[in-house]
C-alpha positions as CSV (number, residue, x, y, z in Angstrom):
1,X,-12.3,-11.7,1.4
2,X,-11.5,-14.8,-1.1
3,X,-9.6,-12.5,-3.8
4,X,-7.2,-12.4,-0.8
5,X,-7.6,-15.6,1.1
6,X,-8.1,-13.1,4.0
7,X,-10.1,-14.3,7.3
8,X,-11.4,-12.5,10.5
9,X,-9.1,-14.8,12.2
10,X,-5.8,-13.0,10.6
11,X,-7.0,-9.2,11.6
12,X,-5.8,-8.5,15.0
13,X,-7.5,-4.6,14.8
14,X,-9.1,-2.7,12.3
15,X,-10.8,1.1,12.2
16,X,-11.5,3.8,10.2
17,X,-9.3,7.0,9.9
18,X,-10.4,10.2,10.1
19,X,-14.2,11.9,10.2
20,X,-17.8,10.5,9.3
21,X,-18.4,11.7,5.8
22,X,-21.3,10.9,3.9
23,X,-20.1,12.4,0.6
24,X,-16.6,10.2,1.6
25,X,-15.5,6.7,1.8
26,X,-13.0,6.4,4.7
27,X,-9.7,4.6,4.5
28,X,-9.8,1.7,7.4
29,X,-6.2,0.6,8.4
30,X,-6.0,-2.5,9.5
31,X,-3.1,-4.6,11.5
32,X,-2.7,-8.1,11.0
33,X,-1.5,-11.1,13.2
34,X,0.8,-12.1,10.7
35,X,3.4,-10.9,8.7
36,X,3.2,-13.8,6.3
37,X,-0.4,-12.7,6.2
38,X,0.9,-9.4,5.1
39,X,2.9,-10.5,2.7
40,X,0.6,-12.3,0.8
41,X,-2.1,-9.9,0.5
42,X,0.4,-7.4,-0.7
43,X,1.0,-10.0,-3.6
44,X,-2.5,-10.8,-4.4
45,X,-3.6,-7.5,-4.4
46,X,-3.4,-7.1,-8.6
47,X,-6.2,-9.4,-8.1
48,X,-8.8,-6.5,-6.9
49,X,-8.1,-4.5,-10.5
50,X,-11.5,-2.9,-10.9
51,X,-13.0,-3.4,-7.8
52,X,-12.8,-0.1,-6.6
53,X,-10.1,-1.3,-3.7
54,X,-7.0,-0.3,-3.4
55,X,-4.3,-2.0,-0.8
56,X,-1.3,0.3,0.6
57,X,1.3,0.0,2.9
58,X,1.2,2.4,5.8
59,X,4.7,3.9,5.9
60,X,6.5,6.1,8.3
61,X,6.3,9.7,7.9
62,X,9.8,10.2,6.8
63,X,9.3,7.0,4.4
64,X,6.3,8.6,2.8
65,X,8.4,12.1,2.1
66,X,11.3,10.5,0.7
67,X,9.1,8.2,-1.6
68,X,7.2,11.5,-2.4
69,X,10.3,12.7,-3.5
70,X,11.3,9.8,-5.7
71,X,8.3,10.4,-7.1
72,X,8.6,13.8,-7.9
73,X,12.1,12.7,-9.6
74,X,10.4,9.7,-11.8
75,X,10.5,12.0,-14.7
76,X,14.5,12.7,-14.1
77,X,16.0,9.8,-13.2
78,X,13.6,7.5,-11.8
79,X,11.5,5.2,-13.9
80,X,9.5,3.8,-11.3
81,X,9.1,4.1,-7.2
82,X,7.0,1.6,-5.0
83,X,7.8,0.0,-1.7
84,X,7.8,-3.1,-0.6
85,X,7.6,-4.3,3.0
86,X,8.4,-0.5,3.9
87,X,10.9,-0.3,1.9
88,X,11.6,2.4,-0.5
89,X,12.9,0.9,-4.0
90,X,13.0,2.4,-7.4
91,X,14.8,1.7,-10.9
92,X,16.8,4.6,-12.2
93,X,16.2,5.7,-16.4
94,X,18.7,4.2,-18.4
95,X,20.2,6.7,-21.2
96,X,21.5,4.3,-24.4
């Protein structure tokens, strides 16, 4: 994938989760050699913008509830969740 600079080479496995669905695209999850591979697909990704791809970590499943609930908070206190290298950061709303 050039956007990415990604190569066979750098996947070490790769499949598809969940059920044949024609109706469906599946998510594929894919693990790579690297972790410096990792890290720079997850900072060229802005690059795929209207490609119809979309790049995401894989988090635990207590990671993925507690950014759920950050989420759920963004209108509170929390202008923005993401993570990063699975970890959870936000930015809290600042009241002038």
């Amino acid at each position: 994938m050039p956007d990415l600079d990604i190569y066979e080479g750098d996947i070490d496995i790769a499949h598809r989760l969940g059920k044949a669905d024609r109706a469906n695209r599946r998510p594929i999850i894919v693990k790579l050699k690297s972790r410096m591979t990792k890290i720079r697909i997850m900072r060229r990704k802005k690059t795929l913008k209207g490609k119809n791809i979309y790049i995401n970590e894989d988090p635990t499943r207590e990671n993925q509830e507690v950014f759920i609930c950050m989420r759920k908070k963004k209108e509170e206190s929390v202008s923005s969740a993401w993570t990063q290298d699975g970890v959870i950061k936000h930015r809290h709303v600042t009241f002038i």
